[in-house]
Rosetta silent file (secondary structure, phi, psi, omega in degrees, C-alpha in Angstrom):
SEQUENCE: XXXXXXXXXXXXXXXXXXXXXXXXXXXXXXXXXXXXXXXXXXXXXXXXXXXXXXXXXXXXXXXXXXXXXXXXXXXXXXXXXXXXXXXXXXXXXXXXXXXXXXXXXXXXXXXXXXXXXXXXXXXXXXXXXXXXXXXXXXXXXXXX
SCORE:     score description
SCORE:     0.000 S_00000001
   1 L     0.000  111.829  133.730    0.000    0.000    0.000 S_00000001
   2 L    13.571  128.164 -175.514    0.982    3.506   -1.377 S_00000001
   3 L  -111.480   17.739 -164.004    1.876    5.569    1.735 S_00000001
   4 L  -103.700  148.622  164.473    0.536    8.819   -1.048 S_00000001
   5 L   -47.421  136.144 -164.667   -3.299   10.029   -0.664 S_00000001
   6 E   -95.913  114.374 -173.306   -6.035    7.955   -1.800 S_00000001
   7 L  -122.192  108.424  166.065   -8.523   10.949   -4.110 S_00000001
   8 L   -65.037  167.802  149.000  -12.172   10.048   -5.312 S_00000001
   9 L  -167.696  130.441  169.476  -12.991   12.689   -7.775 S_00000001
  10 E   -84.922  150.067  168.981  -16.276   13.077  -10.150 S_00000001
  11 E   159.721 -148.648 -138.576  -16.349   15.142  -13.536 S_00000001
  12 E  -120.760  140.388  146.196  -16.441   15.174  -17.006 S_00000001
  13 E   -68.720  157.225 -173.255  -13.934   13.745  -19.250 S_00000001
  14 L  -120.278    6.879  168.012  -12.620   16.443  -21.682 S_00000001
  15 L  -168.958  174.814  173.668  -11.415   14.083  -24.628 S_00000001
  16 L   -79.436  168.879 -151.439  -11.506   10.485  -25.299 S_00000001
  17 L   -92.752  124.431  173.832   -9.340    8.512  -23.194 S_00000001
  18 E  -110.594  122.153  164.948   -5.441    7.640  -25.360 S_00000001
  19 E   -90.266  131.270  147.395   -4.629    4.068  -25.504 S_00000001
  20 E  -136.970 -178.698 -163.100   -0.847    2.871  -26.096 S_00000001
  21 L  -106.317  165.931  172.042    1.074   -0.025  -25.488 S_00000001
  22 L  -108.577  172.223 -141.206    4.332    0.096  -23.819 S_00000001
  23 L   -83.847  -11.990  155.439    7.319   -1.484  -25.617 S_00000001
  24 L   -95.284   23.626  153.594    5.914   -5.145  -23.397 S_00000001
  25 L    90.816   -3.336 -159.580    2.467   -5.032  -24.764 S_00000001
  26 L   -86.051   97.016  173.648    1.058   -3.629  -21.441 S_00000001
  27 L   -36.533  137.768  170.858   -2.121   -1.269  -22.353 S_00000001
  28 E  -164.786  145.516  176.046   -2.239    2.242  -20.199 S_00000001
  29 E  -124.394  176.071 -170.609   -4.603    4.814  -20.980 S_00000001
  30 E  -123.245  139.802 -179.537   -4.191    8.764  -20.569 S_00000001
  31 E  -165.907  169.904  159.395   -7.592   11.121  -20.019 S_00000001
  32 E  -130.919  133.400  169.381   -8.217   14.417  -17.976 S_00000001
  33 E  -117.289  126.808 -164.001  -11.198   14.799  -15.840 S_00000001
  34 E  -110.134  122.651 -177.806  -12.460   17.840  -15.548 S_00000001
  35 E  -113.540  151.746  149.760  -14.557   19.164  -12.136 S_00000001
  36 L  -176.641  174.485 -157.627  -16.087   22.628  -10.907 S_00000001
  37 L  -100.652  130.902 -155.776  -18.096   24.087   -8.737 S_00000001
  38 L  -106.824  119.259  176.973  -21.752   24.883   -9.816 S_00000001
  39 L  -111.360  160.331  172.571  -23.472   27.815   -7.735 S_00000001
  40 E  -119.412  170.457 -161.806  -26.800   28.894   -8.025 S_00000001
  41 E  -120.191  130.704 -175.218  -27.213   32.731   -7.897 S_00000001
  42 L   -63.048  -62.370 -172.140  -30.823   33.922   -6.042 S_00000001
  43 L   -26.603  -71.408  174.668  -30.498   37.300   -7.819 S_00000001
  44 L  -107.011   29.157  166.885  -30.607   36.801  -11.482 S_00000001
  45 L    57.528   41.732  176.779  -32.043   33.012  -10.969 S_00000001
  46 E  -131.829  171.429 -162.184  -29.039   31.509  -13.094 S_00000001
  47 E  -104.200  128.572  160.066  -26.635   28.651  -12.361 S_00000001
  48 L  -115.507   86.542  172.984  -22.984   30.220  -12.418 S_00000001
  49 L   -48.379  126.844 -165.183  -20.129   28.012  -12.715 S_00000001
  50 L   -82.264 -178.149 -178.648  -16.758   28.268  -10.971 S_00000001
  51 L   -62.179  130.800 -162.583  -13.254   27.647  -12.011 S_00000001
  52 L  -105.157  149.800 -157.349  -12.787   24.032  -13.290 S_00000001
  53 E  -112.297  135.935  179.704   -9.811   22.158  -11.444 S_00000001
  54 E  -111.142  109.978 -174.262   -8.239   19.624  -14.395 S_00000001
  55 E  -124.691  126.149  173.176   -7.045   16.475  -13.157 S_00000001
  56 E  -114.738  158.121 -162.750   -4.920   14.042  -15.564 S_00000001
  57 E  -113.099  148.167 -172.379   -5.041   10.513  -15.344 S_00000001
  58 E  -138.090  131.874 -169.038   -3.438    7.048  -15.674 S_00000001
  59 E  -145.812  150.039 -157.201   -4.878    4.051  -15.686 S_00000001
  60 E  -114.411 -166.914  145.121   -2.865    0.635  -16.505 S_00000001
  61 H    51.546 -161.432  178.751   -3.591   -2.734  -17.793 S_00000001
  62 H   -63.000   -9.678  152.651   -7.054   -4.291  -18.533 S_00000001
  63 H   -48.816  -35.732  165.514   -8.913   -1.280  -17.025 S_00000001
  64 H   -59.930  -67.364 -169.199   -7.294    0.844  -19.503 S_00000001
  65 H   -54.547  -36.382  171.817   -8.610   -1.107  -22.431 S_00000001
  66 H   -95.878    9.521  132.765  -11.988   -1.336  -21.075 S_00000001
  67 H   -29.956  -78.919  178.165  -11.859    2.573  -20.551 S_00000001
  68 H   -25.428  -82.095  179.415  -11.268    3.015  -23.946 S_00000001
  69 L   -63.827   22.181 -171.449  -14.122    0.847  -25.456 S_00000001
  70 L  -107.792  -68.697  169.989  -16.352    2.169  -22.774 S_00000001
  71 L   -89.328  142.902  147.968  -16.191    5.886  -22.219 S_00000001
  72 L  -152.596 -153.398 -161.064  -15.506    8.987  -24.269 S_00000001
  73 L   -67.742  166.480 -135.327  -15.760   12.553  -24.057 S_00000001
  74 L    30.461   43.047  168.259  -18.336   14.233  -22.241 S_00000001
  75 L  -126.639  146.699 -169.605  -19.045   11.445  -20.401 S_00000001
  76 E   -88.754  138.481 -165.589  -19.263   11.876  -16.524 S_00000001
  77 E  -117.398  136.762  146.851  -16.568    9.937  -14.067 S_00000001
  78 E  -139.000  127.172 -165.282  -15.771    8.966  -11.172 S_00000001
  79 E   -92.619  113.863  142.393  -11.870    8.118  -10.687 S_00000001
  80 E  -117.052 -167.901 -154.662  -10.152    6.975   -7.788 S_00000001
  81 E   158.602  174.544  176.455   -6.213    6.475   -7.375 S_00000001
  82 E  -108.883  133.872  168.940   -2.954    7.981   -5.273 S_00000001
  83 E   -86.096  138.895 -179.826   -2.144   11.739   -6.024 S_00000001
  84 E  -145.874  146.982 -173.022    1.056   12.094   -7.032 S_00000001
  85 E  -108.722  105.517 -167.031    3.010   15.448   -7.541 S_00000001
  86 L  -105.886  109.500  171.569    5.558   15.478  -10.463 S_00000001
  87 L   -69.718  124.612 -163.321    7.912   18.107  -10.946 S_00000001
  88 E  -157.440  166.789 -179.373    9.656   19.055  -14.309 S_00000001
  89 E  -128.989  116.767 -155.773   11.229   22.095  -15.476 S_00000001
  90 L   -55.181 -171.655 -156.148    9.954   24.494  -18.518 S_00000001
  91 L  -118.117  -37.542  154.643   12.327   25.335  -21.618 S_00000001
  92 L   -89.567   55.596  163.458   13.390   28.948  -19.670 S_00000001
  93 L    70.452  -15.350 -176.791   14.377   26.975  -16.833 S_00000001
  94 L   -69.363  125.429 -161.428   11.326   27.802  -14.549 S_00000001
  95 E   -67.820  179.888  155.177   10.501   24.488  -11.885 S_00000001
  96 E  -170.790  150.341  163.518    6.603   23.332  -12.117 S_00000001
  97 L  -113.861  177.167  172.300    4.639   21.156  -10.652 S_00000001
  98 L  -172.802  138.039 -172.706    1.782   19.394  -11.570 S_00000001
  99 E   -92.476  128.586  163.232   -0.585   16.832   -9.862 S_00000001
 100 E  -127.594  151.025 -170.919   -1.755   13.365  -11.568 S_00000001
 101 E  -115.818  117.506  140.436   -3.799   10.654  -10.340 S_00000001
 102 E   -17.656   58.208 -153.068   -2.592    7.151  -10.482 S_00000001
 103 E   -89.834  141.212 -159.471   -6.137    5.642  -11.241 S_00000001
 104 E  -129.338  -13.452  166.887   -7.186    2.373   -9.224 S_00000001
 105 E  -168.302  163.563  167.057  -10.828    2.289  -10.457 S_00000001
 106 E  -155.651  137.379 -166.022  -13.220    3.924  -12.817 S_00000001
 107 L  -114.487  165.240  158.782  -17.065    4.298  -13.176 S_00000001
 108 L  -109.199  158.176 -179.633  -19.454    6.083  -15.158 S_00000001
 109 L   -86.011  123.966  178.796  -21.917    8.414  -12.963 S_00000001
 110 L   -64.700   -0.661 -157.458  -25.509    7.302  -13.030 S_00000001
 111 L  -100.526  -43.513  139.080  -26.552   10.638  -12.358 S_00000001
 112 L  -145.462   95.063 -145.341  -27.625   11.522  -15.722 S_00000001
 113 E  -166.264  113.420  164.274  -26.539    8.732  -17.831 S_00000001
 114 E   -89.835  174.331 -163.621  -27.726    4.925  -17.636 S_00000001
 115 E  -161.949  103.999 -179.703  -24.925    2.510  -18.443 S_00000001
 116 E   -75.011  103.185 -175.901  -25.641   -1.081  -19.558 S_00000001
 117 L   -97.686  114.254  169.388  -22.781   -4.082  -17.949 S_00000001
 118 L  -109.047  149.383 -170.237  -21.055   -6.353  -20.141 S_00000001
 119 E   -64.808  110.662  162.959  -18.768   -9.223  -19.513 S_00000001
 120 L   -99.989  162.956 -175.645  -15.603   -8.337  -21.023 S_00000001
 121 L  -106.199  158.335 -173.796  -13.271  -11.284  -21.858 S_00000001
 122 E  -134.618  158.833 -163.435   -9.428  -10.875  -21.165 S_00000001
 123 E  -107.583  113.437 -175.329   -6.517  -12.901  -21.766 S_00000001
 124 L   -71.449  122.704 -178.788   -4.130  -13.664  -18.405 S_00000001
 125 L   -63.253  -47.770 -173.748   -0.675  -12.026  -19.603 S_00000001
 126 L   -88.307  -22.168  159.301    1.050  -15.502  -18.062 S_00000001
 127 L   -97.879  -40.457  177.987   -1.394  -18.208  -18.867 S_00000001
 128 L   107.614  -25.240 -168.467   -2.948  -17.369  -21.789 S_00000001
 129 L   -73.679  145.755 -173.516   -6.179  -18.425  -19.943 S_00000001
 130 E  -112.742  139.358  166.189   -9.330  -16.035  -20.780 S_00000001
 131 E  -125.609 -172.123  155.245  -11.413  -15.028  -18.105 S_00000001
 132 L   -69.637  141.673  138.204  -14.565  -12.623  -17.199 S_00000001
 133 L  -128.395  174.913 -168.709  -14.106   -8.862  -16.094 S_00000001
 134 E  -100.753  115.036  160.196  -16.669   -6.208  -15.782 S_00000001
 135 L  -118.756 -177.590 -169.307  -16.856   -3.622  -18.346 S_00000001
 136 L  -162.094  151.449  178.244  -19.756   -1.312  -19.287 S_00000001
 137 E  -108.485  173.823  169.276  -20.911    0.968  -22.215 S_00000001
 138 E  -102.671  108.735 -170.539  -22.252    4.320  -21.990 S_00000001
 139 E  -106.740  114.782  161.524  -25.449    5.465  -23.028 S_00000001
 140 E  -132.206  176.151  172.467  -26.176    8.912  -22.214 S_00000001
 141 L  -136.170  154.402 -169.112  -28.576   11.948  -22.634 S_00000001
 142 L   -82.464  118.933  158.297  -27.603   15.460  -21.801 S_00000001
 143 L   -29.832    9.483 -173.739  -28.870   16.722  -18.503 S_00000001
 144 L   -97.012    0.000    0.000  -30.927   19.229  -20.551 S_00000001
């Protein structure tokens, strides 16, 4: 166990999800999930939305693959994982950080979006043996 913070977080994806392989076949996918904070304002009776916090994402192995054929953009998530803070330094020399989450599961939101679960089948990287895991597609309608 990770001694780094364990972070649910709900939002939006903001592109589809990029699958590649690594130079040992092992599937990882890449996404950003995007959150903010939705107020509603009494005065002129409108919803005004706050600054959206951008969180990118990693997700390995068969979860990645059945990301891919599952979700894509605009569809609402919720990821958990360990935050981890990675540091790199710009092309005029200036440090940065930037936080990514190490994703350990991933759902679609139910909240307004139904989502139909099928068995996907997978291959055991050491046996060769195929088994069941759960994947699921997305059917949504806009919250409208």
């Amino acid at each position: 166990m990770s001694g780094l913070p364990e972070v649910t977080m709900s939002g939006t994806l903001t592109a589809d999800p990029e699958l590649r392989y690594t130079a040992n076949g092992m599937p990882v996918a890449n996404f950003t999930v995007a959150a903010n904070d939705r107020r509603y304002d009494q005065k002129t009776g409108t919803w005004i939305d706050g600054d959206a916090t951008f969180l990118r994402c990693t997700v390995w192995r068969q979860i990645a693959e059945n990301l891919v054929n599952s979700l894509s953009k605009g569809a609402r998530v919720m990821v958990t994982g360990a935050l981890r803070q990675r540091s790199y330094t710009t092309n005029q020399g200036d440090k940065r950080y930037a936080f990514e989450l190490d994703v350990t599961e991933v759902a679609a939101s139910l909240r307004w979006a139904t989502v139909t679960v099928t068995k996907a089948t997978r291959t055991d990287e050491n046996t060769g043996a195929q088994s069941g895991a759960t994947g699921s597609q997305w059917n949504s309608e806009p919250p409208f």
